[in-house]
N, C-alpha and C positions, 0 to 999 in steps of 0.2 A: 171911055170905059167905066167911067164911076157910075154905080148903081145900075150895073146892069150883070146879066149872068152871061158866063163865057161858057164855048163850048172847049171843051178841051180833047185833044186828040193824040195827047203823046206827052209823055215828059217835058219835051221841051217846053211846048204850050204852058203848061204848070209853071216850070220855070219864068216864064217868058210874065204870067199871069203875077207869081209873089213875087219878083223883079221888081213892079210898080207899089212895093207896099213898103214900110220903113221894118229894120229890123225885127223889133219888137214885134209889131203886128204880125209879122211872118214866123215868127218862133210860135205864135198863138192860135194861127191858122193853123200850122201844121200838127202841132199836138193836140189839139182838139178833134183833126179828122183823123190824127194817130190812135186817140182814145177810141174814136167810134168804133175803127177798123179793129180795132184788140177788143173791145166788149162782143165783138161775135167769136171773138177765138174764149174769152173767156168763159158767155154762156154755156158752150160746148165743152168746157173741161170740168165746170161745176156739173154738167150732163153724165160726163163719163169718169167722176170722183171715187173712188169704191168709196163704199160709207159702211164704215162698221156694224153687223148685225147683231150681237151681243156685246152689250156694256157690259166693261170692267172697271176696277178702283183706278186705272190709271188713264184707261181712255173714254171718249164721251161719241157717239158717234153723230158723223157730220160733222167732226170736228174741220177737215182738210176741205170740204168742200166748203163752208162758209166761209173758208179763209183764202180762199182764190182770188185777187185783187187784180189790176191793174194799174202799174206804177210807170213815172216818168224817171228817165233814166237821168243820172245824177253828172253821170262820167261822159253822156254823149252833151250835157251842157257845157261842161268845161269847156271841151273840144270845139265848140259853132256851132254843134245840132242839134236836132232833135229824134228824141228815141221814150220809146214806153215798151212794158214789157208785161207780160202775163207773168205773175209769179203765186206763191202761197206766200199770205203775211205772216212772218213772223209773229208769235203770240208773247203779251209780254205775263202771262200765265207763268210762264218760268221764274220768275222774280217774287211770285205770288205764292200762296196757298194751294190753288186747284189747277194744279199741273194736268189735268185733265182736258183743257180743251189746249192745249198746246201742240199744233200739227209738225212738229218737227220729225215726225216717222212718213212725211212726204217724199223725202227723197228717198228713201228705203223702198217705197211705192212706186213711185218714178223709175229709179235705174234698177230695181232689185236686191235681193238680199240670197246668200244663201244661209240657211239656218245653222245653227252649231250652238251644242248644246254647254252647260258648264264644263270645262277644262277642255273643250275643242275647239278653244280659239288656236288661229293661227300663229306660229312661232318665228323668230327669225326677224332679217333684216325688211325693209319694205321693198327689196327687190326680190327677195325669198318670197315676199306674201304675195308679188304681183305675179311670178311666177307661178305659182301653188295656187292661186285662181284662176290664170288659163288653163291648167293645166288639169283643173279638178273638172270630175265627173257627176260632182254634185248638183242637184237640181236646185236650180235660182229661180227665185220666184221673183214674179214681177206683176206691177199691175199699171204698166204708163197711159196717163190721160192725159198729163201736159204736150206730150209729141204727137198724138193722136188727132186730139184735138186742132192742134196747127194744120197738122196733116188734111183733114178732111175737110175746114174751113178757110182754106188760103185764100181760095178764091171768092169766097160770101168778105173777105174782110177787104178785098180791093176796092171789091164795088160798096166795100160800105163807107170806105177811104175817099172814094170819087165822088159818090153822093153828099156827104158831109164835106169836104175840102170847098165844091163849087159855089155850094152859099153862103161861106164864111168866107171866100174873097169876093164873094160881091156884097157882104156886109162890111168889111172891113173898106171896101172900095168906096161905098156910101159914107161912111163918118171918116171918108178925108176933107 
């Protein structure tokens, strides 16, 4: 099986294929075709990013959509795995001067916001305020690209998973 390309038909197969590789190597196999299969979910949310049409003193726009990264999960290494995730990086702009390209108004983007103005913020306990936003008739505005994006490219990111996986265990195969 060394230096040569397998076909593969099924999970097990996969299995069956980094089975034959030493841990390590198999941790590198796998996040490497993990990254490929996530850069086609991320090109497509850098696609569908709203990007702010007028600048302000506070925001820069294209702020969120430059900042759309692809990271390897921290907590599924603890655990034996491996895991990577599409997310917006954190800007260290916050610590700085030019708070400006800081996309921390991503998730406001993502899951919505609804507006209120000075002294209409919500009152009460946090079971009051989870109540009093079901409950409200207020229009929420939203603009999600990161669920969208998964949405529409699950399937361009398997076969980009399968494509990339296959030659990095017969690379891996070769330099045993």
């Amino acid at each position: 099986m060394a230096g040569e390309y397998i076909k593969l038909t099924g999970v097990d197969d996969l299995r069956a294929a980094l089975r034959d590789l030493d841990r390590k190597m198999r941790f590198k196999v796998l996040r490497n075709a993990l990254r490929a299969a996530a850069r086609v979910i991320q090109t497509d949310a850098k696609t569908k990013a709203p990007v702010l049409q007028t600048p302000t003193p506070k925001r820069a726009p294209g702020t969120v959509r430059r900042s759309i990264v692809v990271r390897a999960s921290r907590l599924a290494r603890r655990k034996g795995m491996v895991g990577v995730y599409v997310t917006v990086k954190a800007s260290k702009a916050r610590k700085q001067k030019d708070a400006r390209n800081d996309p921390f108004y991503f998730r406001f983007l993502e899951e919505g916001w609804i507006p209120r103005g000075p002294g209409h913020a919500l009152k009460g306990s946090d079971r009051k305020k989870r109540a009093a936003r079901a409950a409200s008739t207020a229009r929420r505005y939203q603009y999600p690209f990161l669920g969208p994006a998964l949405q529409a490219k699950s399937t361009q990111a398997g076969q980009a998973f399968e494509r990339s996986v296959l030659p990095e265990i017969g690379e891996a195969n070769k330099r045993k």
